[in-house]
C-alpha positions in Angstrom: 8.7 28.5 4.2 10.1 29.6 7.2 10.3 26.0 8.5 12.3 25.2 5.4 14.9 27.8 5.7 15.1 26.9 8.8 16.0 23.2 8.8 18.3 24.4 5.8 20.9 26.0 7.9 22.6 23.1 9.1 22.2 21.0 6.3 25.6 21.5 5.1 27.3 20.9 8.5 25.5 17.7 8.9 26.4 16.2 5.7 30.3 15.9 6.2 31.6 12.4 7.2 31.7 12.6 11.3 28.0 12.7 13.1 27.9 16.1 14.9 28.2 16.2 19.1 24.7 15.7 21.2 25.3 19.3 22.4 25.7 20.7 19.0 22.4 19.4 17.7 20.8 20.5 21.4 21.6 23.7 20.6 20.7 23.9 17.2 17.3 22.9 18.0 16.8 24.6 20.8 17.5 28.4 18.8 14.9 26.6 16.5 13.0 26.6 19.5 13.6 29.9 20.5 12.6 31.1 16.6 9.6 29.0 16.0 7.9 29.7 19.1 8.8 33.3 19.2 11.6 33.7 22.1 14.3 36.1 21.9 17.3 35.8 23.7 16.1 36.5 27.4 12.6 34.7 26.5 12.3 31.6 25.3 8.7 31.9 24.8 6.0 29.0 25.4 6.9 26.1 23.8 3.5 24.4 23.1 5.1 20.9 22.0 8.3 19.2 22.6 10.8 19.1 20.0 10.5 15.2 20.0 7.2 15.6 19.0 7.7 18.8 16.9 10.1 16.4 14.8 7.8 13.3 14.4 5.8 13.6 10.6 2.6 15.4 10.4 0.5 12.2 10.0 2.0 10.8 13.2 1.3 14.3 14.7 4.1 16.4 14.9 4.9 19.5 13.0 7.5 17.6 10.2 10.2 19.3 11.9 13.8 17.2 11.1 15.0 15.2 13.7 18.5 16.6 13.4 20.3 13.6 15.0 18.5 11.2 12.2 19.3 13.6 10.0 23.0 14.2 10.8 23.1 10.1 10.8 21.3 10.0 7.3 24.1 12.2 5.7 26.8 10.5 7.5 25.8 6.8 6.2 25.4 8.9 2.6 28.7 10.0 2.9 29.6 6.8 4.0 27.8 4.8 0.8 29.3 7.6 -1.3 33.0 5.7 -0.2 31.9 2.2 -0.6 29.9 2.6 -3.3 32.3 5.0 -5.5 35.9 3.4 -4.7 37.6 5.6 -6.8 36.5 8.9 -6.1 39.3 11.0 -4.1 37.3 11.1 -1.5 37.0 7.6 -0.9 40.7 7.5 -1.5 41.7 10.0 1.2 39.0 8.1 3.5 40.4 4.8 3.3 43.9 5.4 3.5 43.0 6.9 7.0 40.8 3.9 7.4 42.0 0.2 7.5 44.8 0.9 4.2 42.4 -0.2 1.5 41.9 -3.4 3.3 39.2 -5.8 1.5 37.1 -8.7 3.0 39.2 -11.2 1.7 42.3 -10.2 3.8 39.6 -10.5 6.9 40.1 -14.5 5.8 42.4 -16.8 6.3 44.1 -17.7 3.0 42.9 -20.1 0.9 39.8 -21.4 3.1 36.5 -20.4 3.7 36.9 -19.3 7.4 37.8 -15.7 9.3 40.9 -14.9 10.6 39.5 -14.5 14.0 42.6 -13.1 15.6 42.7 -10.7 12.9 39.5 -9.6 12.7 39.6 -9.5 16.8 43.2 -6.8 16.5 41.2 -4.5 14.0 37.7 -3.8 15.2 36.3 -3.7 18.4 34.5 -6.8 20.2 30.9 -5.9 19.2 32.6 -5.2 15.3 34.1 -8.3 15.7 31.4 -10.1 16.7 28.9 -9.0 14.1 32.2 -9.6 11.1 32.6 -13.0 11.9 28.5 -14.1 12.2 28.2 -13.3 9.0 28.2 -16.7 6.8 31.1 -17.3 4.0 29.8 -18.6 0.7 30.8 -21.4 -1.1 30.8 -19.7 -4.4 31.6 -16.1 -4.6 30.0 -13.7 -7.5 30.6 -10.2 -8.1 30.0 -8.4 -4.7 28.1 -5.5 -4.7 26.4 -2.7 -2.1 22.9 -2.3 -2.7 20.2 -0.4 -0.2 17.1 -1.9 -0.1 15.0 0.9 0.6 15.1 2.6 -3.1 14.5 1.0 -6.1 17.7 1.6 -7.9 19.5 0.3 -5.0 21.4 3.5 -4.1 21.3 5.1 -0.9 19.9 8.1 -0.8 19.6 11.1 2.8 16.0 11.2 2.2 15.4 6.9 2.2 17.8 6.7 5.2 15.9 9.2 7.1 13.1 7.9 6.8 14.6 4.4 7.8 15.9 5.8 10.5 12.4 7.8 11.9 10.6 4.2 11.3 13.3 2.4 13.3 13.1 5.1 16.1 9.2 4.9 16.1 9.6 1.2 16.6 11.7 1.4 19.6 10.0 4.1 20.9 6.7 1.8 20.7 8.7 -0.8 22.2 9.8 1.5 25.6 6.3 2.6 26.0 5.6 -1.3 26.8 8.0 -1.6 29.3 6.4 -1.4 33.3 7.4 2.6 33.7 6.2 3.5 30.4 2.6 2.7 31.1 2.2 4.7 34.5 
């Protein structure tokens, strides 16, 4: 119980639309830290596992702590599906007025062909943006367009499925810097 009162407190702070500085989350879990291992102030107590590992699932070892920066990044990309996926909620109105002026993929074209206005696309996003925009394939035919998320069954995105997305992505790169030269000394 503690655990989940705990991991509670900064729920609310993680879940607007902007992903929280590194030194914000540091801190957060390091007075977790301090709590969970029994510190005060002026002792910070023996910390018997790292919090990387503290945060990894219980079957994979850890404790089932939250890995706050995930987490922050679920509730963003939530926040962020909520817009996209709710277009006329006044939310998503104040959001993209700030962002792009309600500009849609088809103004990313050029008109009346099936090609991308490079130099466009190249004045609004930045290179690596740009890049990925324009490697994606136009279709001949176009149907209805619509947002779905793979990872739940109804296709809406949900904190919890992009979490755990997220933690499986992590594990595989993790796996993957562990094969590198420096990770097997």
């Amino acid at each position: 119980m503690v655990k989940s009162v705990l991991q509670a407190i900064p729920t609310y702070v993680m879940s607007s639309i902007y992903l929280l500085p590194d030194t914000l989350i540091k801190e957060i879990e390091r007075m977790l830290n301090v709590f969970w291992w029994g510190g005060s102030n002026n002792n910070k107590g023996i910390k018997w596992l790292a919090w990387e590992r503290m945060a990894l699932s219980k079957d994979k070892g850890g404790l089932g702590f939250r890995d706050f920066q995930v987490f922050n990044l679920a509730m963003v990309a939530k926040q962020r599906w909520n817009f996209i996926s709710k277009p006329h909620a006044l939310v998503s109105g104040i959001f993209k007025a700030s962002n792009l002026h309600n500009m849609k993929v088809q103004q990313l074209m050029l008109p009346n062909q099936k090609q991308w206005d490079e130099s466009k696309i190249a004045s609004l996003f930045l290179e690596a943006e740009a890049k990925n925009i324009m490697a994606v394939p136009l279709l001949d035919a176009v149907a209805v367009d619509k947002i779905i998320w793979k990872e739940e069954r109804n296709g809406v995105y949900s904190a919890r499925s992009g979490y755990k997305k997220i933690m499986k992505k992590k594990e595989e790169w993790r796996q993957d810097s562990t094969r590198e030269p420096w990770g097997m000394l």
